[in-house]
C-alpha positions as CSV (number, residue, x, y, z in Angstrom):
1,X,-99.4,126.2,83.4
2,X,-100.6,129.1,81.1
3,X,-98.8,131.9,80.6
4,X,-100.5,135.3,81.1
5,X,-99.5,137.7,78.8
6,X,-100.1,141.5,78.3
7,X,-98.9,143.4,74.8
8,X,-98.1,146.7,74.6
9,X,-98.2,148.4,71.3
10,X,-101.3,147.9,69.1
11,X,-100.0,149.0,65.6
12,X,-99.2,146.6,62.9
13,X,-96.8,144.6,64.0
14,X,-98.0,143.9,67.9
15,X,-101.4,143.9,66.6
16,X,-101.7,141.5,63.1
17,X,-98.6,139.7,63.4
18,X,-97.5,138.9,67.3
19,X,-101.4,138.5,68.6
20,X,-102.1,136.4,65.6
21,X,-99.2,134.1,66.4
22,X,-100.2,134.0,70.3
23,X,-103.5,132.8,69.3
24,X,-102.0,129.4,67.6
25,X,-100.8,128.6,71.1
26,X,-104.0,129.4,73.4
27,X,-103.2,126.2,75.4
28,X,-100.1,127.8,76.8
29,X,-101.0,131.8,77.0
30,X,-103.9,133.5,77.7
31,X,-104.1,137.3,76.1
32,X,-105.1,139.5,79.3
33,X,-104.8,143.0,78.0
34,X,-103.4,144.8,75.6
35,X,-102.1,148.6,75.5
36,X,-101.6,151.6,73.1
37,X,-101.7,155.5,73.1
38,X,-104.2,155.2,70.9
39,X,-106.9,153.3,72.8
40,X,-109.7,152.9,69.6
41,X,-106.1,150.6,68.3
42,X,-106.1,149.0,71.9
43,X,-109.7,148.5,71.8
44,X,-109.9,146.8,68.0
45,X,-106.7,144.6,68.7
46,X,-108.8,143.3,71.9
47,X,-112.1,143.1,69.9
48,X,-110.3,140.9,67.2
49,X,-107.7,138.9,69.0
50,X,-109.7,138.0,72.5
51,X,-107.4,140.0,75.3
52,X,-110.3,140.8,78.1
53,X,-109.1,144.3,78.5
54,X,-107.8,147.6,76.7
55,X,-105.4,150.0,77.9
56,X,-104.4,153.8,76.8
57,X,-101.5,153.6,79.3
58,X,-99.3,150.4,79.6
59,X,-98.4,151.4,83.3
60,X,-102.2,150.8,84.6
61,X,-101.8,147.5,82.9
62,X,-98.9,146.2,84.5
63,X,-100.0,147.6,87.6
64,X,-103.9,146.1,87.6
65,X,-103.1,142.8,85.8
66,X,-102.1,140.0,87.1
67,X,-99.7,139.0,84.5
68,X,-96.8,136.5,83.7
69,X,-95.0,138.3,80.7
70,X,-95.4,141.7,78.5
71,X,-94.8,141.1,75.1
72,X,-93.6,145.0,73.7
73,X,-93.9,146.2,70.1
74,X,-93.4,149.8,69.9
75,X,-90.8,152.5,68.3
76,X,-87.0,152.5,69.0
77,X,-87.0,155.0,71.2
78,X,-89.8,153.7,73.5
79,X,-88.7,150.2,73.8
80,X,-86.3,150.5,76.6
81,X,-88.7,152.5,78.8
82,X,-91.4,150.0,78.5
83,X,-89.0,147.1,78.9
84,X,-87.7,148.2,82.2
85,X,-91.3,148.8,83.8
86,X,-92.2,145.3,82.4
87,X,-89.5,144.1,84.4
88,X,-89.7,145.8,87.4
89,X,-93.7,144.6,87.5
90,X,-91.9,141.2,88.1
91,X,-92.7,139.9,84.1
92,X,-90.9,138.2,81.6
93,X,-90.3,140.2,78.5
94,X,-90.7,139.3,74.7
95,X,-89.6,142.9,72.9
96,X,-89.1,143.5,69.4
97,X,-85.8,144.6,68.2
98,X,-83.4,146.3,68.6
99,X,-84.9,146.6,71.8
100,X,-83.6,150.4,72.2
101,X,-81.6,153.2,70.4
102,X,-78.4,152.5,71.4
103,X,-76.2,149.9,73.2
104,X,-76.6,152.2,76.1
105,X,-80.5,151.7,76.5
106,X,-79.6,147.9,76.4
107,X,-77.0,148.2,78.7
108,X,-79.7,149.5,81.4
109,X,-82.2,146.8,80.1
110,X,-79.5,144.4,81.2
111,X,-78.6,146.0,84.6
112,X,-82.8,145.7,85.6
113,X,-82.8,142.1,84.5
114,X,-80.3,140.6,86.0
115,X,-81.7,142.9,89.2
116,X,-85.5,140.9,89.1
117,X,-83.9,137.6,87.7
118,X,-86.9,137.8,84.7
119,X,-85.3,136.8,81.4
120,X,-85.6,139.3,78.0
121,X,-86.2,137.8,74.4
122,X,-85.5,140.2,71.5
123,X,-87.4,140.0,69.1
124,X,-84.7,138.6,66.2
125,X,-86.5,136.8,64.1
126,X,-84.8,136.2,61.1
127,X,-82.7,133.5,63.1
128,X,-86.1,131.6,63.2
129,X,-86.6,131.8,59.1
130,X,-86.1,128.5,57.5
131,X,-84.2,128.8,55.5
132,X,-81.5,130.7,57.6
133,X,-82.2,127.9,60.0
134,X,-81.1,125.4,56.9
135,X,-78.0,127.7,56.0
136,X,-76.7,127.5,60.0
137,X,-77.1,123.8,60.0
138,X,-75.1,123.3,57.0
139,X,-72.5,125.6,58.4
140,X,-72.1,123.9,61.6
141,X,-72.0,120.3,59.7
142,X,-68.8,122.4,57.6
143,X,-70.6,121.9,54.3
144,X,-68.4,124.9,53.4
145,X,-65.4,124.2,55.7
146,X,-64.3,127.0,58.3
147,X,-65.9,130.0,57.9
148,X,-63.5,132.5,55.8
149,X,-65.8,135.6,55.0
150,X,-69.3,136.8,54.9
151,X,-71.2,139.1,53.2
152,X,-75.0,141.0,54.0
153,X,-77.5,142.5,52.4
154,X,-80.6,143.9,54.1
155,X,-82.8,146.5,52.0
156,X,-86.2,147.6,51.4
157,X,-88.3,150.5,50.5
158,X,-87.9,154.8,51.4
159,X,-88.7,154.7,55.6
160,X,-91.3,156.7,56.0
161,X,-93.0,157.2,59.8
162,X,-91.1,156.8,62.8
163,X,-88.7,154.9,61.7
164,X,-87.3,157.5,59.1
165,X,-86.1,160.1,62.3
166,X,-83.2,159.8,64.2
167,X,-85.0,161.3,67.4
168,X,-87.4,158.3,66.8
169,X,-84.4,155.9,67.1
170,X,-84.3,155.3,63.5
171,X,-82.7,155.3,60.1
172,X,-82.0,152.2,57.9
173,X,-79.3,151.0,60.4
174,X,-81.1,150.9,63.4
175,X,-84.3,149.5,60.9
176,X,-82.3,147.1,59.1
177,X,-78.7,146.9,59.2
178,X,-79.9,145.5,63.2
179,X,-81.1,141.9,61.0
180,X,-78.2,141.2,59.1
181,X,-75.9,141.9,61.9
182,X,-77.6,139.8,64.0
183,X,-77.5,137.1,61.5
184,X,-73.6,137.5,61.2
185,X,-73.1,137.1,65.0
186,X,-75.3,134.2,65.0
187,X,-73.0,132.4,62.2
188,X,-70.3,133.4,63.9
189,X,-70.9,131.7,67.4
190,X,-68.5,133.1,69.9
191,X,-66.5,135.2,68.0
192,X,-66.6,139.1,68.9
193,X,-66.3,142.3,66.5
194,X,-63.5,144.1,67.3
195,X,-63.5,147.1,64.6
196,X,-65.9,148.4,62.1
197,X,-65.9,150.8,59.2
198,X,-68.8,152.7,57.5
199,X,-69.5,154.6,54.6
200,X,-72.9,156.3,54.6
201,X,-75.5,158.1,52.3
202,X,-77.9,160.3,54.7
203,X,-81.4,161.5,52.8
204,X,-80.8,165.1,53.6
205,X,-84.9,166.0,53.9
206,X,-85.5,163.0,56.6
207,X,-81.8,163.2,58.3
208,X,-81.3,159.9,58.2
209,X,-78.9,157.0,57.1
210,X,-80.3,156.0,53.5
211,X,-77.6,153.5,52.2
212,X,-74.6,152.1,54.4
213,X,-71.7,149.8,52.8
214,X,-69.5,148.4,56.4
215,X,-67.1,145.7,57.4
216,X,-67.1,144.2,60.8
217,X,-63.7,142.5,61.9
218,X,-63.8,139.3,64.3
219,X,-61.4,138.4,66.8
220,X,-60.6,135.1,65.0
221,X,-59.8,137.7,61.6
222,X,-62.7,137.1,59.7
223,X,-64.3,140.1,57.9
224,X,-67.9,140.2,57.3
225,X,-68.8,142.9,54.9
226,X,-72.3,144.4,54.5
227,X,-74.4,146.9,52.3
228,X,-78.2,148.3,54.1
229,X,-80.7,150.2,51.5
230,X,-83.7,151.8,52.0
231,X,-84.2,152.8,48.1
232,X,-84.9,149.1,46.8
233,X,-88.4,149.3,46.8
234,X,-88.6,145.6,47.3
235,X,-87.5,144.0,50.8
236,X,-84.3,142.0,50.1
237,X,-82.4,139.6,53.0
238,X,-79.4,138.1,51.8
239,X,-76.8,136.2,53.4
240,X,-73.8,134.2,51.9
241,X,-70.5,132.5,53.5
242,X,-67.8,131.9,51.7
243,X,-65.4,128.6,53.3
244,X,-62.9,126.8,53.0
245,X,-64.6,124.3,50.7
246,X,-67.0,126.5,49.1
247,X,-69.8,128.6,49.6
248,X,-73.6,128.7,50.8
249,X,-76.3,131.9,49.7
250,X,-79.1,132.5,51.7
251,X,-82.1,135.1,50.0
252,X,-85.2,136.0,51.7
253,X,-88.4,136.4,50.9
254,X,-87.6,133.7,48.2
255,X,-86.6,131.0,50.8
256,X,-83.6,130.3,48.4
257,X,-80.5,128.5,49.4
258,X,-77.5,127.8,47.5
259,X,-74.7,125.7,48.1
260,X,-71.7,124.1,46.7
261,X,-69.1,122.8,48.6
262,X,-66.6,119.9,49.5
263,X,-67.9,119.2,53.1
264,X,-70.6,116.9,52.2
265,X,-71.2,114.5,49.4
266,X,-74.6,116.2,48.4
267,X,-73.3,118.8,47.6
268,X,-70.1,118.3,45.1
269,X,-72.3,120.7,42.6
270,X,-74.3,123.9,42.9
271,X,-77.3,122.8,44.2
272,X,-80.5,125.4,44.8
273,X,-82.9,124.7,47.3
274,X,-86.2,126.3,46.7
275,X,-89.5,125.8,49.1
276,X,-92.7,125.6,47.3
277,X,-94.6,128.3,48.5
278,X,-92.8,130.3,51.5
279,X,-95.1,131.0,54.6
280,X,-93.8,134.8,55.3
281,X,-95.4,134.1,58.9
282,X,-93.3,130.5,60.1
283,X,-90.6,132.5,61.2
284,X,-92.5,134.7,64.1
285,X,-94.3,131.2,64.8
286,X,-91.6,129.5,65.9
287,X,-89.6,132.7,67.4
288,X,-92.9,132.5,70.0
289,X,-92.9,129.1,70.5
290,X,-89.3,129.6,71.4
291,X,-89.9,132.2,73.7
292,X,-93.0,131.0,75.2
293,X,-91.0,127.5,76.2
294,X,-88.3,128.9,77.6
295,X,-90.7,130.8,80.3
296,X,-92.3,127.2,80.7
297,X,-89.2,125.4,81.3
298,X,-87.4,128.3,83.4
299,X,-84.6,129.1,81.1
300,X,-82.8,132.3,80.0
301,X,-84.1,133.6,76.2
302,X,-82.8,132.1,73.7
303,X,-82.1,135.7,72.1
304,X,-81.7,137.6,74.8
305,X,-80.0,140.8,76.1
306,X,-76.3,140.2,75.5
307,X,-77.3,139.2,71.7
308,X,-79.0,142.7,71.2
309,X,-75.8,144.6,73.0
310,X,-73.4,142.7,70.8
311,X,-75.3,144.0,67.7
312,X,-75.9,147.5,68.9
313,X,-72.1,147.5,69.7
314,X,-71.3,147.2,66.3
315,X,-74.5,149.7,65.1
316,X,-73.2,152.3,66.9
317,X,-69.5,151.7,66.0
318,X,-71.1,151.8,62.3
319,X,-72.6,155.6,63.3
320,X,-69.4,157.1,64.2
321,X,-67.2,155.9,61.7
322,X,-69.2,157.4,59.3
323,X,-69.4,160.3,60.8
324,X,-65.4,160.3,61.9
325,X,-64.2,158.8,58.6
326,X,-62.6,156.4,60.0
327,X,-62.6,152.4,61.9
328,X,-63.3,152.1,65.1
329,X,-62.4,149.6,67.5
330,X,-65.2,147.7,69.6
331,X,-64.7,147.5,73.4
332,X,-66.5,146.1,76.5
333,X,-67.9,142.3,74.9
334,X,-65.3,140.5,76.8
């Protein structure tokens, strides 16, 4: 079986990163057609990447193709939109994060899928990054012992297009903050947030959240704590669990792990883990290949829907306690 796939959204991400990576598995996909408002984008992404046919509207795609899946790389506030009309053409959907602008928009994501039994991957792809993939297996093997508190760090340079307005669905939060809070519900399996507080810094020309310093609260009592930046001018990713028996660091782009802890012999004394030359692209490789086997073997996404309302439960919790003062509890994940 090959999967036929369409992409909408031709800028830099759907175009150099996700048709790249679709191309290292042309024995399972074939690239049918691609789609973007600006159709000399569609066009080049087709020319470079082999899809047989570009689109200026994503809508005449899905309605002339005959596809199998949409894979959907476009801004916030378009996500959800393009999403639901994916599904309702009957395809399977691959869609970058945070897949909308609010838990809302994800909310209604959910209601369609579950309606036209296709599955939804979101595009989460720091779960897929070595070594975070390395830091979760020495969790679960308690090289730390039980989990006791966490700590995030997601920055990077001033946001400057789309992403830097609010209408847009964006702001460091929504750009960001949506990684590292993914990554501290993945550590923390089935625990659910139950309260949040946030501080924030807005960049009063661009109206958006600049810096954000928040704690999430688990229903087990665990506290994760977490700082988001846009004025690092570097892209930082850090991610670090204190246990029981010690402690484990996480730092991207340097692949770095660090770890010393009781729960397993190697690692009586600090020991750093450090990969010889990091491939920026494995991540998005395998966060495919995961996607594109779950279509082939008929199972659900293995970051799907409920993963990307779990995180914008807590993103907008984040929003209005800065903007109340105050914590706020977290309701409907039950």
């Amino acid at each position: 079986m090959t999967i036929k796939i369409g992409l909408i959204g031709c800028g830099g991400h759907g175009r150099q990163r996700l048709s790249k990576i679709l191309n290292n598995f042309s024995d399972l996909v074939s690239l049918v057609a691609c789609a973007d408002t600006d159709i000399v984008a569609a066009q080049a992404t087709a020319s470079e990447h082999g899809y047989l046919k570009a689109y200026v509207n994503y809508k005449d795609m899905l309605e002339k193709e005959d596809l199998d899946a949409a894979v959907i790389a476009l801004p916030h506030d378009l996500l959800k939109s393009a999403s639901i009309s994916a599904l309702h053409a009957g395809l399977d959907v691959f869609v970058e994060k945070p897949a909308g602008v609010d838990s809302g928009e994800i909310l209604e994501i959910i209601d369609v899928e579950n309606e036209v039994n296709k599955s939804v991957m979101v595009g989460y792809c720091m779960r897929y990054n070595p070594a975070r993939k390395k830091l979760k297996e020495l969790l679960d093997l308690k090289s730390v012992g039980e989990i006791i508190q966490i700590h995030g760090h997601k920055s990077g340079s001033q946001l400057g297009t789309w992403n830097a307005h609010m209408k847009h669905g964006g702001g460091q939060l929504r750009w960001h903050g949506v990684h590292i809070v993914d990554q501290i519900l993945w550590v923390m399996g089935n625990n659910l947030p139950v309260n949040v507080y946030c501080e924030t810094r807005w960049d009063k020309v661009l109206g958006s959240d600049q810096d954000s310093a928040f704690s999430i609260v688990f229903d087990n009592g665990i506290s994760a704590s977490l700082t988001v930046s846009s004025r690092t001018k570097q892209n930082f990713d850090v991610l670090e669990v204190y246990g029981t028996n010690g402690r484990i660091r996480s730092e991207w782009p340097s692949e770095i792990l660090e770890i010393q802890g009781n729960g397993l012999p190697d690692y009586h004394n600090l020991t750093r883990i450090t990969p010889d030359s990091p491939d920026y692209m494995e991540m998005y490789t395998i966060q495919m290949k995961a996607w594109i086997d779950s279509m082939l073997e008929g199972t659900k996404a293995p970051i799907g829907t409920v993963d990307a309302l779990k995180v914008y439960k807590i993103i907008d919790a984040a929003y209005k306690s800065a903007d109340l003062g105050k914590s706020i509890n977290i309701t409907g994940l039950s």
